[in-house]
N, CA, C and O atoms as a DFTB+ gen file, in Angstrom:
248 C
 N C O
     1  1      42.542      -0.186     -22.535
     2  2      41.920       0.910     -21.827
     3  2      42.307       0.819     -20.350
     4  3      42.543      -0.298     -19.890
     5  1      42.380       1.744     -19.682
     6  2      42.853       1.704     -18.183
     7  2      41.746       1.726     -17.160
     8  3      40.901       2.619     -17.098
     9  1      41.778       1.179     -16.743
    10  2      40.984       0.933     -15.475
    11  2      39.912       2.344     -14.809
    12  3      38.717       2.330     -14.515
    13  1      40.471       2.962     -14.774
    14  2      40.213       4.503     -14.073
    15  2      39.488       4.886     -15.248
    16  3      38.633       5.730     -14.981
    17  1      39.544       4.475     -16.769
    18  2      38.564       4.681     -17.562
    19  2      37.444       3.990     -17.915
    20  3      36.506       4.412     -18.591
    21  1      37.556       3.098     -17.514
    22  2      36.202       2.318     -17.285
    23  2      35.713       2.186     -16.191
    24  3      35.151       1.094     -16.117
    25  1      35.638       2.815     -15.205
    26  2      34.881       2.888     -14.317
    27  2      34.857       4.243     -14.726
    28  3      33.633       4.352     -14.654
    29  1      35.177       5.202     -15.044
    30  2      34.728       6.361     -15.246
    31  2      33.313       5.815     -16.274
    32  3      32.195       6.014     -15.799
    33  1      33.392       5.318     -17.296
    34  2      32.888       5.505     -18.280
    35  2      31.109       4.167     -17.489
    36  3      29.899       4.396     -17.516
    37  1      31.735       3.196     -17.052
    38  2      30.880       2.385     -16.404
    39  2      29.451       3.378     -15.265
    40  3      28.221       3.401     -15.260
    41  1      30.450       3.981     -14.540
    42  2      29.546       5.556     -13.761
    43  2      28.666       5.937     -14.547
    44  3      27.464       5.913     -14.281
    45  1      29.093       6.283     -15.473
    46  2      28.349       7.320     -16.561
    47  2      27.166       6.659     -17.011
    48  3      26.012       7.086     -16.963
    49  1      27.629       5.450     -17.500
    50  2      26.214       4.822     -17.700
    51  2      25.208       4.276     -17.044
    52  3      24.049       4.056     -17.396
    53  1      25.882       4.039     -15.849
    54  2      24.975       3.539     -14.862
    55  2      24.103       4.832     -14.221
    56  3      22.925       4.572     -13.977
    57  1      24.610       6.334     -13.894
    58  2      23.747       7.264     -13.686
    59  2      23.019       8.332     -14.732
    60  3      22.322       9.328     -14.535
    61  1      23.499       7.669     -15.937
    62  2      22.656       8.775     -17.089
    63  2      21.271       7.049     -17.173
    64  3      20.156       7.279     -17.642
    65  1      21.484       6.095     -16.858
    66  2      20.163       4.984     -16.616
    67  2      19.213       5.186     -15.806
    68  3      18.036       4.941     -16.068
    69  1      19.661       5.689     -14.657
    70  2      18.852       5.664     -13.151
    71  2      18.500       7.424     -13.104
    72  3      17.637       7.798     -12.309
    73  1      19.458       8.818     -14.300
    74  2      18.175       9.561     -14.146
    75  2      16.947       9.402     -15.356
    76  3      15.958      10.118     -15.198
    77  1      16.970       8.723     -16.248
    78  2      16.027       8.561     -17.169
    79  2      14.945       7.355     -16.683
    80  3      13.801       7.151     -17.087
    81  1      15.750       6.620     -15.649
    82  2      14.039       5.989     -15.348
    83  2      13.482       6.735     -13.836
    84  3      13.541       6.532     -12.624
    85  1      13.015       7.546     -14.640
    86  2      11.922       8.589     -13.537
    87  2      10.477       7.813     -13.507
    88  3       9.931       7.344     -14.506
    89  1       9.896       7.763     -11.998
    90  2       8.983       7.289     -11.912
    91  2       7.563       8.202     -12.126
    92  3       7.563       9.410     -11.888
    93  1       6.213       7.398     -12.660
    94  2       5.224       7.893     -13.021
    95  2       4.262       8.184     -11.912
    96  3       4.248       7.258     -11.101
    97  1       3.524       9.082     -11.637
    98  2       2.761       8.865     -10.086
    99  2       1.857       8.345     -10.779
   100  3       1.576       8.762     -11.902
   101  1       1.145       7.146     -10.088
   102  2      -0.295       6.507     -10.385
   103  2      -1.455       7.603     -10.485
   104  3      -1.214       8.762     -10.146
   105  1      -2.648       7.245     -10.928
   106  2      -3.287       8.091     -11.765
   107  2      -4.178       8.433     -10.043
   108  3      -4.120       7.619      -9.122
   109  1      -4.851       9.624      -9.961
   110  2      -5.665       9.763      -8.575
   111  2      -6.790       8.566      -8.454
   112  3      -7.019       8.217      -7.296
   113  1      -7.662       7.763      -9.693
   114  2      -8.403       6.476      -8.865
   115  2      -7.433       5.936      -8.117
   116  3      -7.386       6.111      -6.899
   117  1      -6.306       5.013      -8.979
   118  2      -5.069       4.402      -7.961
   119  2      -4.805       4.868      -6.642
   120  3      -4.807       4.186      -5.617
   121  1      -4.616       5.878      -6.734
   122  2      -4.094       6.531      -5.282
   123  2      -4.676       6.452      -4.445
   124  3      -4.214       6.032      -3.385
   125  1      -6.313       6.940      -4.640
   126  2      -7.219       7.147      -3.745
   127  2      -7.846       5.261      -3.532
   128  3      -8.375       4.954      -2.463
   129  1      -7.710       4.365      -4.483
   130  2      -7.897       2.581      -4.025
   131  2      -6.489       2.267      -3.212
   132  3      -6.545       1.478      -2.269
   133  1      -5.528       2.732      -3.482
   134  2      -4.621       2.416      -2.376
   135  2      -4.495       2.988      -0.888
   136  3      -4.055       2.349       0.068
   137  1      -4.958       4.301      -0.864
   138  2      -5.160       4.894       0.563
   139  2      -6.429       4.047       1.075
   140  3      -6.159       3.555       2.171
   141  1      -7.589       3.751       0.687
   142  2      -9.020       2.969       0.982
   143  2      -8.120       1.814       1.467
   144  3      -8.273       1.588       2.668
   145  1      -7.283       1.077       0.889
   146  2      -7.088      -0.371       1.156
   147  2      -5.849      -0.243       2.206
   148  3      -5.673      -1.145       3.025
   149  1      -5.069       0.798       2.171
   150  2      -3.643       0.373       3.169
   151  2      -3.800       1.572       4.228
   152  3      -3.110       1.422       5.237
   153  1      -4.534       2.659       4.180
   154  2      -4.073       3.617       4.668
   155  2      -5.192       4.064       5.344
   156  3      -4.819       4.619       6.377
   157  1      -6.542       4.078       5.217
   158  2      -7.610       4.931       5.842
   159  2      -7.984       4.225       7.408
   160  3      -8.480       5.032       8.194
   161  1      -7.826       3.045       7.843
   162  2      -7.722       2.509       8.814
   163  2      -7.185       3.655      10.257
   164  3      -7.707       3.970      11.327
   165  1      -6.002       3.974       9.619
   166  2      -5.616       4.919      10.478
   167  2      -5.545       6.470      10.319
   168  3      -5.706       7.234      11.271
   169  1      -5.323       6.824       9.200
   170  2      -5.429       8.077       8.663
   171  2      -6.920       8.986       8.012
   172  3      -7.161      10.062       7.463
   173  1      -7.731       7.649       8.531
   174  2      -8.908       7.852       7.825
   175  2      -9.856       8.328       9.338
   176  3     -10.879       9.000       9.204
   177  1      -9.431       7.945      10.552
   178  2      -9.924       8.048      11.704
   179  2      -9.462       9.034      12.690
   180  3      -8.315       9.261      13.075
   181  1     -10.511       9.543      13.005
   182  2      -9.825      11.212      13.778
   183  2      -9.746      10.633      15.079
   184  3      -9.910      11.543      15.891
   185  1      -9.658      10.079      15.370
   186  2      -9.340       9.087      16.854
   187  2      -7.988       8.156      17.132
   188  3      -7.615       7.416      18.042
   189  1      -7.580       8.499      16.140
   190  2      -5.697       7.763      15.949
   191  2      -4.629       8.866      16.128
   192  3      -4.984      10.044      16.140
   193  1      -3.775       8.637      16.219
   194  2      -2.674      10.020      16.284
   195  2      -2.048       9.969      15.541
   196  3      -0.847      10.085      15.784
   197  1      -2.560       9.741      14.048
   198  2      -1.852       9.553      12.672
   199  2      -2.107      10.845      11.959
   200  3      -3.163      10.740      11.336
   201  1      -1.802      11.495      11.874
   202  2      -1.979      12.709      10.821
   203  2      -3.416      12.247       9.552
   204  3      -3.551      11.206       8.909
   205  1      -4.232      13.409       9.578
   206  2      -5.275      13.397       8.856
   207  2      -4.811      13.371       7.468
   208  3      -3.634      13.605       7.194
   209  1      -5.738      13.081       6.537
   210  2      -5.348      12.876       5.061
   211  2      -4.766      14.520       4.662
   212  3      -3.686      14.750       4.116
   213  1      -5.681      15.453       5.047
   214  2      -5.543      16.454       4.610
   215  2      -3.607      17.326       4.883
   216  3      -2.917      18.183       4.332
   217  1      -3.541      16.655       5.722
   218  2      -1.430      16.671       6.121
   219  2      -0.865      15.947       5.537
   220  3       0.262      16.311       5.201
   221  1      -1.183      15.000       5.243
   222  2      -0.804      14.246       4.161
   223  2      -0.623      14.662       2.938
   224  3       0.279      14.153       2.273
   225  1      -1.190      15.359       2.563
   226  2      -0.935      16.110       1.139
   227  2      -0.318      17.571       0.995
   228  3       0.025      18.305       0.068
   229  1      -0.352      17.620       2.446
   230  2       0.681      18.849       2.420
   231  2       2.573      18.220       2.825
   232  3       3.685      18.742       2.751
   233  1       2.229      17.351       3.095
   234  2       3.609      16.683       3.104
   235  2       4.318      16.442       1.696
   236  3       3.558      16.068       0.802
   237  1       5.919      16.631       1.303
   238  2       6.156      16.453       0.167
   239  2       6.209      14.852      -0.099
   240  3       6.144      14.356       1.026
   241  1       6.289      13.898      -0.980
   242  2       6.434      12.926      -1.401
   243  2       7.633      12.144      -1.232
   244  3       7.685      10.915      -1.272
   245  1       8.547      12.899      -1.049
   246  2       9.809      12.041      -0.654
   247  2       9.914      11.788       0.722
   248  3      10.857      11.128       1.158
C-alpha cells in the first residue's frame, strides 16, 4: 500500500473517532453544584466585574 494511502485512510479514522465522541452536557443539579463550588464567588456577586449568571447563559458554550 502507498504511503499517501495510509495516511489518507489513517485521517479517516482518526476524524470519523473524534466526531462520534460528542460530549454529554452534565445534568442541571451538576451544573448548578459546579457553578456553587467554582463559580458563584465571583459571578454570584454583583460587586465583581464578572458578568452576572444571567449573561452567562446567554453566552454560547464554546
Amino acid at each position: 500500500m502507498r504511503p499517501i494511502n495510509v495516511l489518507a485512510i489513517t485521517g479517516a479514522l482518526l476524524a470519523s473517532g473524534t466526531a462520534s465522541a460528542q460530549r454529554v452536557p452534565p445534568s442541571e443539579g451538576a451544573q448548578e453544584a459546579l457553578f456553587q463550588q467554582n463559580c458563584v464567588v465571583c459571578h454570584g456577586n454583583p460587586a465583581t466585574r464578572a458578568p452576572a449568571r444571567a449573561s452567562l447563559h446567554a453566552m454560547s458554550p464554546d
